[in-house]
N, CA, C and O atoms as a GROMACS GRO file, in nm:
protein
  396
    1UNK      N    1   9.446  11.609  10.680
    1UNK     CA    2   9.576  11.609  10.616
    1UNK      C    3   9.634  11.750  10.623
    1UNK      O    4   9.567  11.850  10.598
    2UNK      N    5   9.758  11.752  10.659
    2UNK     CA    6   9.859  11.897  10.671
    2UNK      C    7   9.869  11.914  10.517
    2UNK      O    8   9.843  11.835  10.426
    3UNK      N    9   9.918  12.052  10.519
    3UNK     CA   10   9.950  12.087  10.385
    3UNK      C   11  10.136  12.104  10.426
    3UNK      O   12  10.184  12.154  10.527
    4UNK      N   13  10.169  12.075  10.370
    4UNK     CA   14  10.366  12.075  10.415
    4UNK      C   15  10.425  12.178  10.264
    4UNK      O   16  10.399  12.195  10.144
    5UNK      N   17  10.524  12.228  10.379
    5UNK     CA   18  10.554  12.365  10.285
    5UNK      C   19  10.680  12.298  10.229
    5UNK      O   20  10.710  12.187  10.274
    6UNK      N   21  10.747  12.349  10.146
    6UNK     CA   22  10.849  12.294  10.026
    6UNK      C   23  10.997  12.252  10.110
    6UNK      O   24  11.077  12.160  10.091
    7UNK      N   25  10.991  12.381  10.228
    7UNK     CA   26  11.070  12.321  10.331
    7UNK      C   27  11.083  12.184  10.399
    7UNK      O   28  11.180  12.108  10.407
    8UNK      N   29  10.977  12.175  10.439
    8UNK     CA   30  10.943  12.029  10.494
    8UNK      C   31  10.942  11.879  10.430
    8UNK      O   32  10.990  11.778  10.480
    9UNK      N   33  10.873  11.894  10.303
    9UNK     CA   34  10.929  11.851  10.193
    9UNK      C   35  11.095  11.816  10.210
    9UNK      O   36  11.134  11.704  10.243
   10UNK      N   37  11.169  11.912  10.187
   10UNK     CA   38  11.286  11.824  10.176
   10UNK      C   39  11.331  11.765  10.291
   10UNK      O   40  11.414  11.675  10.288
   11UNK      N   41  11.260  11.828  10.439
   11UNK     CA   42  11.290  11.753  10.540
   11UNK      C   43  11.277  11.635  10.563
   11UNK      O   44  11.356  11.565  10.626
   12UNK      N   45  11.162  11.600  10.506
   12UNK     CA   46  11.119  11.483  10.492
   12UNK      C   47  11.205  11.378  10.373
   12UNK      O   48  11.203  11.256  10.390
   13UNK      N   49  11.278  11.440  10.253
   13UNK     CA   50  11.300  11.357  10.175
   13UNK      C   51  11.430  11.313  10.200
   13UNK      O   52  11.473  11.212  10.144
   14UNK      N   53  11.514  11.398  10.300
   14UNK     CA   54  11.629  11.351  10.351
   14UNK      C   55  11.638  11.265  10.471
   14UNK      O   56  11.746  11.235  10.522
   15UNK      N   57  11.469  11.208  10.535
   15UNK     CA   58  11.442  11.127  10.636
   15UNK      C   59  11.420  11.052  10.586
   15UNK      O   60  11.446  10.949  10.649
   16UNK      N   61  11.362  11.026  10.445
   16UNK     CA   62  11.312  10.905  10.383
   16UNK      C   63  11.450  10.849  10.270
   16UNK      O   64  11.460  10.750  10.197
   17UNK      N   65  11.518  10.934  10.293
   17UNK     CA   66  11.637  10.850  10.183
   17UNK      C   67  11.644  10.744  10.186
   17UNK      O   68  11.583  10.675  10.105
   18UNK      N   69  11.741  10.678  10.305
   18UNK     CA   70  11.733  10.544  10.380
   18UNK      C   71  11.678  10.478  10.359
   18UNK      O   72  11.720  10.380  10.298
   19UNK      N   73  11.570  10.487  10.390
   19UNK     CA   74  11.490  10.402  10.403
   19UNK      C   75  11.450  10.328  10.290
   19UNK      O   76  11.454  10.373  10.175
   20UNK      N   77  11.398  10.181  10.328
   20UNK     CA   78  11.329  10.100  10.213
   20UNK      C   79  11.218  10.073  10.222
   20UNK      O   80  11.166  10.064  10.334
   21UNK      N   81  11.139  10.051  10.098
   21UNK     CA   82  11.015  10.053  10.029
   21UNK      C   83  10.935   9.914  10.155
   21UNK      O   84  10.949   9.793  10.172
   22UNK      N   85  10.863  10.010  10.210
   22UNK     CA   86  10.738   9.899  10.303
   22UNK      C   87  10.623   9.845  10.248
   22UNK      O   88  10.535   9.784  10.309
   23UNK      N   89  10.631   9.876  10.105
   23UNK     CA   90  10.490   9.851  10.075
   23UNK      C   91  10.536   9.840   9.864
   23UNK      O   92  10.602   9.917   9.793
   24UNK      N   93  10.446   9.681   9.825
   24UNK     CA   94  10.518   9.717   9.654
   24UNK      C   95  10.385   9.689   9.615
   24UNK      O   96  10.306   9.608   9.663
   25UNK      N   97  10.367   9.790   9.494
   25UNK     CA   98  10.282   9.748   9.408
   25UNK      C   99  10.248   9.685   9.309
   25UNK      O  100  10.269   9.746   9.205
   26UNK      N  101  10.190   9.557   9.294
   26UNK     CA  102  10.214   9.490   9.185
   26UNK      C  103  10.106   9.478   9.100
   26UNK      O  104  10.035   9.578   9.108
   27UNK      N  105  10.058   9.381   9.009
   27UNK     CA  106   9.956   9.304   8.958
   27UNK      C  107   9.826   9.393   8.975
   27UNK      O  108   9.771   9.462   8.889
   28UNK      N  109   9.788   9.372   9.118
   28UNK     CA  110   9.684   9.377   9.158
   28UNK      C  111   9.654   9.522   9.180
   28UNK      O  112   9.536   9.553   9.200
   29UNK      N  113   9.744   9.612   9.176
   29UNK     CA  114   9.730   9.744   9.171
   29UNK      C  115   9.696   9.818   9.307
   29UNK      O  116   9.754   9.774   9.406
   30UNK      N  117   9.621   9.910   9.322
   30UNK     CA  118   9.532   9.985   9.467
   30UNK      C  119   9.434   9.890   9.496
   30UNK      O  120   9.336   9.881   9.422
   31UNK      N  121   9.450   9.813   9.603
   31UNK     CA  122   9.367   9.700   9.695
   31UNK      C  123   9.314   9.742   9.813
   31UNK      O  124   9.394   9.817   9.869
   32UNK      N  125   9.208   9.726   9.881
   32UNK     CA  126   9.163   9.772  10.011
   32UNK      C  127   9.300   9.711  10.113
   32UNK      O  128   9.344   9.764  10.215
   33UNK      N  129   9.349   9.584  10.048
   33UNK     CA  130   9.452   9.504  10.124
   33UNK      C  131   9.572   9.615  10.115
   33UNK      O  132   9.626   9.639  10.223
   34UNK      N  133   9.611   9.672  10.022
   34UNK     CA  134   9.778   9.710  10.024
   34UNK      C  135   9.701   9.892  10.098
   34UNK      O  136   9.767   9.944  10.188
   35UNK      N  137   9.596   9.951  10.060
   35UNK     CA  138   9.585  10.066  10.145
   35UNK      C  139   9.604  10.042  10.281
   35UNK      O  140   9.656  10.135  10.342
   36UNK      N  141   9.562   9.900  10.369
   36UNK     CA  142   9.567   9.899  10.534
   36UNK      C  143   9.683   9.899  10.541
   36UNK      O  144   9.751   9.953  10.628
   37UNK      N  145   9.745   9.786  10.378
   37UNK     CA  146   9.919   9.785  10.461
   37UNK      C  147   9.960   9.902  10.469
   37UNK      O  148  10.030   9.935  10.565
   38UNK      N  149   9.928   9.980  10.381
   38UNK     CA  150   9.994  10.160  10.397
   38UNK      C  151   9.942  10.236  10.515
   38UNK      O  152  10.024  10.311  10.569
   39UNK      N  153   9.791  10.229  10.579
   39UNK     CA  154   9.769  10.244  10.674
   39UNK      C  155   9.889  10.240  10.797
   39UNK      O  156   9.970  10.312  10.855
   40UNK      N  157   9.828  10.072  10.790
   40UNK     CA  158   9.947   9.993  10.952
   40UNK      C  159  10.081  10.103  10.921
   40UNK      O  160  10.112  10.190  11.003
   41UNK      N  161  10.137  10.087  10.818
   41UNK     CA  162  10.291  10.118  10.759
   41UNK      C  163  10.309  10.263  10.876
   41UNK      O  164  10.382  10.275  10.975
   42UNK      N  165  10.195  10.370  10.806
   42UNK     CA  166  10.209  10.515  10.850
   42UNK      C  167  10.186  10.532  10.983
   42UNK      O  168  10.243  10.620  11.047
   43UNK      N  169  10.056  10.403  11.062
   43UNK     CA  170  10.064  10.428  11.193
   43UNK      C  171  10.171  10.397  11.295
   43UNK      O  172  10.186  10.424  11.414
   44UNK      N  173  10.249  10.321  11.189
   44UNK     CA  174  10.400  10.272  11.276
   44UNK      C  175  10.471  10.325  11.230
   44UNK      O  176  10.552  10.312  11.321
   45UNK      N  177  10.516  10.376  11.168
   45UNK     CA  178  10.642  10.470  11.051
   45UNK      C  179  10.637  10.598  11.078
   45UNK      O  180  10.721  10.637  11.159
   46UNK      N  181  10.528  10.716  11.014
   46UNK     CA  182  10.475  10.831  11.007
   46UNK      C  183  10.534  10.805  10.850
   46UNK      O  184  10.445  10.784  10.768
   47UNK      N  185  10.648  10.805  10.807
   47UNK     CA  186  10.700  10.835  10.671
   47UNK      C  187  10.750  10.684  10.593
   47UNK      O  188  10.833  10.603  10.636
   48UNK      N  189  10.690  10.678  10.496
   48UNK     CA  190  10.692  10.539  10.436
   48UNK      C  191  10.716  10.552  10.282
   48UNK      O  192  10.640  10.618  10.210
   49UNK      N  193  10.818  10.489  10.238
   49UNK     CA  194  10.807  10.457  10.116
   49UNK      C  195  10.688  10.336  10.037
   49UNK      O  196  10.619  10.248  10.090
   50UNK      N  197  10.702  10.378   9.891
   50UNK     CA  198  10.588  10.277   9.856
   50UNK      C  199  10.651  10.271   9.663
   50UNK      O  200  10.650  10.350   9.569
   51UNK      N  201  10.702  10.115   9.688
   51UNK     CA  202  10.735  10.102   9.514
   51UNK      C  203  10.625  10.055   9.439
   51UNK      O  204  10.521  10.003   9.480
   52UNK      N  205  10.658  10.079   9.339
   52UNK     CA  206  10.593  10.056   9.207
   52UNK      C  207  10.653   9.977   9.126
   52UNK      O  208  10.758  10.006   9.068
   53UNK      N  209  10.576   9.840   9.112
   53UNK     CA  210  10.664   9.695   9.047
   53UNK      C  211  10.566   9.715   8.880
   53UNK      O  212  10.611   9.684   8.770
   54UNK      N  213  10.430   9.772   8.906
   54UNK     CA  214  10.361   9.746   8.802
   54UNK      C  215  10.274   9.884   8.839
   54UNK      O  216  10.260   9.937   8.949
   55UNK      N  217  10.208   9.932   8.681
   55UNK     CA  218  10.171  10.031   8.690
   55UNK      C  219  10.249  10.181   8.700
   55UNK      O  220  10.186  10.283   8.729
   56UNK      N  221  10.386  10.180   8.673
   56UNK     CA  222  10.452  10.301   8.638
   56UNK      C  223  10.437  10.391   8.595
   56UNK      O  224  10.474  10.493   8.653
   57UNK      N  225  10.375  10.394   8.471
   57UNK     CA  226  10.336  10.526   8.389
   57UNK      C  227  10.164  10.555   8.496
   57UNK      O  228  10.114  10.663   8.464
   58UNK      N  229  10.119  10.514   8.556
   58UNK     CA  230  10.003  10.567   8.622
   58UNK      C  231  10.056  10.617   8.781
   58UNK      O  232   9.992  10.696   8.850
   59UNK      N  233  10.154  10.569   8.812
   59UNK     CA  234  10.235  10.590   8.934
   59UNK      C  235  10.215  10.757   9.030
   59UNK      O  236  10.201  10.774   9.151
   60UNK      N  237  10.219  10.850   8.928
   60UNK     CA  238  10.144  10.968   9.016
   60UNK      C  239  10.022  11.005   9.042
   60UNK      O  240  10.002  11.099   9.118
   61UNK      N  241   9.914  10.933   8.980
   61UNK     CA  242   9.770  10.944   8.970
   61UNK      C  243   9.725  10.820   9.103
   61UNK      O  244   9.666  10.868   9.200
   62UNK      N  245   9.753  10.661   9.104
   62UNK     CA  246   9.806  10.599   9.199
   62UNK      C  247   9.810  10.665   9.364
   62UNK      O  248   9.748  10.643   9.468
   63UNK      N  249   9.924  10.761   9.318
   63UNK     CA  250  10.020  10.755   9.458
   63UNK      C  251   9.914  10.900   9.478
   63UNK      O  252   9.866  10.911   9.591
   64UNK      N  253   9.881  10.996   9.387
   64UNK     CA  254   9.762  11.053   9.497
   64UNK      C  255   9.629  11.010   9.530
   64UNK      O  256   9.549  11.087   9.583
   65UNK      N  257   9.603  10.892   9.501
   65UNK     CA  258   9.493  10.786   9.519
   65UNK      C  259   9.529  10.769   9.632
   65UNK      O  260   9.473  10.855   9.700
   66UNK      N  261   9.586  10.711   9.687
   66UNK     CA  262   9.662  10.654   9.806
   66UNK      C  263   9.679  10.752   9.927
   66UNK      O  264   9.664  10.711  10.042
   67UNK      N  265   9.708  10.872   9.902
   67UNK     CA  266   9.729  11.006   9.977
   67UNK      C  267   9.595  11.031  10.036
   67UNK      O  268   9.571  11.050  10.155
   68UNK      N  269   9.502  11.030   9.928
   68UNK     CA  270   9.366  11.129   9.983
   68UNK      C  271   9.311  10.994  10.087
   68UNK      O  272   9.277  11.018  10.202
   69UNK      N  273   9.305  10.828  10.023
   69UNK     CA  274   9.256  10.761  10.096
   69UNK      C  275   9.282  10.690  10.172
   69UNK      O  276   9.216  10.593  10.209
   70UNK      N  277   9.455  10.751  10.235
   70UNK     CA  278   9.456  10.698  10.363
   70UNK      C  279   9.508  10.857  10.446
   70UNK      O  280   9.608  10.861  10.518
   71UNK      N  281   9.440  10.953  10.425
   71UNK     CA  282   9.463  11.112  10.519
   71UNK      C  283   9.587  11.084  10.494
   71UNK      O  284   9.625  11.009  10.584
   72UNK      N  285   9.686  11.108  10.406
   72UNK     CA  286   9.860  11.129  10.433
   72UNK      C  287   9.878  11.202  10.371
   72UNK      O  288   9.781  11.240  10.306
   73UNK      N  289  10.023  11.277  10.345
   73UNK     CA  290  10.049  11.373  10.235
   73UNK      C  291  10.168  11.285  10.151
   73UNK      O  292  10.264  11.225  10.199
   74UNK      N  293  10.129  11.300  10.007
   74UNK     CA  294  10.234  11.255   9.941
   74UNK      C  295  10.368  11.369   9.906
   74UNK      O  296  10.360  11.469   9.834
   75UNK      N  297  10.469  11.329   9.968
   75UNK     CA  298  10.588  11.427   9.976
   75UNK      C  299  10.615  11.416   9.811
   75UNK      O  300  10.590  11.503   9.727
   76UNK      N  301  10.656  11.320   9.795
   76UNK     CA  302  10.755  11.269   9.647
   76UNK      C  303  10.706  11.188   9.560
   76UNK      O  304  10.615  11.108   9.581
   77UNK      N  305  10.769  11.204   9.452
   77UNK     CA  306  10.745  11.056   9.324
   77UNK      C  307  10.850  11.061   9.325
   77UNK      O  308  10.879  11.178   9.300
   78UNK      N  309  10.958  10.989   9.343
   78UNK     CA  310  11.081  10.964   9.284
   78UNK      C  311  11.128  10.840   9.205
   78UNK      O  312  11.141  10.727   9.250
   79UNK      N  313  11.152  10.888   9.064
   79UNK     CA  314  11.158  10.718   9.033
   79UNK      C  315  11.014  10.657   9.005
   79UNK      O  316  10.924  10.716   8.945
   80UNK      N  317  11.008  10.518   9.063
   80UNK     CA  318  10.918  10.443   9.112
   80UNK      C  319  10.851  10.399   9.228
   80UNK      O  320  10.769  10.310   9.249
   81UNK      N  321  10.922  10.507   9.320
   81UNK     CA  322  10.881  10.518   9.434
   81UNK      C  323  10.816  10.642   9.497
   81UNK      O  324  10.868  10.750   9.471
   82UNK      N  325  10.748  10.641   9.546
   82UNK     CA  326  10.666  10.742   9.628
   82UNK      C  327  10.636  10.747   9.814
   82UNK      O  328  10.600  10.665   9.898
   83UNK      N  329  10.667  10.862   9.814
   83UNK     CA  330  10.748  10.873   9.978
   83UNK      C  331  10.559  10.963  10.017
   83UNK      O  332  10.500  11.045   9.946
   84UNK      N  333  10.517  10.907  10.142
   84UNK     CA  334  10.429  10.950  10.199
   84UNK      C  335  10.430  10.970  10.331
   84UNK      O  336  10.489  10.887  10.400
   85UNK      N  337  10.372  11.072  10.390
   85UNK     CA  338  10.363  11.117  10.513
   85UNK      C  339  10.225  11.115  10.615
   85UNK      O  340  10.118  11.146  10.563
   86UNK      N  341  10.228  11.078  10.757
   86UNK     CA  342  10.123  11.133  10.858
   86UNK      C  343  10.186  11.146  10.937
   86UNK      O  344  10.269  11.059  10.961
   87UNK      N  345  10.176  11.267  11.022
   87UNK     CA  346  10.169  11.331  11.126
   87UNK      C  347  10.070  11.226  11.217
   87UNK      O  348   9.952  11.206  11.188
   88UNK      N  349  10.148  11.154  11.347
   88UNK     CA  350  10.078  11.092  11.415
   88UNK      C  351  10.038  11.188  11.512
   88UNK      O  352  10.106  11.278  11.560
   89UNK      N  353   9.888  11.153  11.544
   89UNK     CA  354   9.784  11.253  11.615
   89UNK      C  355   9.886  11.261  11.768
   89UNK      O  356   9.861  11.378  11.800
   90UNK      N  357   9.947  11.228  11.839
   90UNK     CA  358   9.992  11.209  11.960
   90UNK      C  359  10.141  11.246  11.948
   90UNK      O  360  10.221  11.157  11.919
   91UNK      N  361  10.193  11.400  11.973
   91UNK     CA  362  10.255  11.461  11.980
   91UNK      C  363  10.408  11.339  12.058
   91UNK      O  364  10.520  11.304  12.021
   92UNK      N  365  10.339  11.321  12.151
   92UNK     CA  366  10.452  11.210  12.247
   92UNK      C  367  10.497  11.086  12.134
   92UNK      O  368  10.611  11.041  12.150
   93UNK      N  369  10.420  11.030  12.030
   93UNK     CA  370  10.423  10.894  12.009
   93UNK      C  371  10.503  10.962  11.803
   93UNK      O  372  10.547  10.879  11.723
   94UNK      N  373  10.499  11.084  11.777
   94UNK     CA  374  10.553  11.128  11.654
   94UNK      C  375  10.736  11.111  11.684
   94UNK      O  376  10.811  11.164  11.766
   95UNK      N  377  10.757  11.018  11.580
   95UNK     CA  378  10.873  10.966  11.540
   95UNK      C  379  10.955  11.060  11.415
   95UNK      O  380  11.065  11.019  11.378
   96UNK      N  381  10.905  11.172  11.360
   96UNK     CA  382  10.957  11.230  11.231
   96UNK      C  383  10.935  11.353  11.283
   96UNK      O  384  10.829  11.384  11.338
   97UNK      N  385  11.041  11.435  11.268
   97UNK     CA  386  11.032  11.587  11.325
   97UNK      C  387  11.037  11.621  11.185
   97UNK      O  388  11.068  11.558  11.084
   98UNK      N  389  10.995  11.741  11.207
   98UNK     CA  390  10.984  11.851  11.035
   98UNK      C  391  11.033  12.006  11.053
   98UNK      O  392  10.986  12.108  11.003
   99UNK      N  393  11.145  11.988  11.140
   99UNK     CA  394  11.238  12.037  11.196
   99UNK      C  395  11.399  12.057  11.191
   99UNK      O  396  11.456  12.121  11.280
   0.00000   0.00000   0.00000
């Protein structure tokens, strides 16, 4: 996992505006099932949102659960949503500049 400087950060949070939530959390909370979906999400995305339907007040403890165990960096909490990042290993196939 990169460490992303405060710059990048907002680079990223003005790439992720747009965008909508690929992944919700409900009921069932952190699942081996909803980490692959965040997986798949980041290996096709690089930058993915992720809502929070249930579990709010635990929502930043959660969302760095999620960070360490799928290698990503968590950019944001915003809200109920939490914006996460990977740098795809293949320079040619990276879709998100931090630039």
């Amino acid at each position: 996992m990169m460490v992303l400087t405060s710059k990048q950060r907002k680079i990223l949070e003005k790439q992720a505006h747009d965008l909508s939530p690929v992944v919700i959390i409900g009921q069932h909370g952190v699942t081996e099932n909803l980490l692959k979906m965040v997986e798949d999400s980041l290996k096709a995305h690089g930058l993915i949102k992720v809502k929070f339907n249930e579990y709010k007040d635990d929502k930043r403890e959660y969302s760095e659960d999620i960070a360490n165990r799928t290698d990503s960096n968590l950019v944001r909490v915003i809200g109920n949503v939490a914006i996460f990042y990977r740098q795809n290993e293949d320079p040619e196939k990276r879709l998100i500049s931090l630039k």
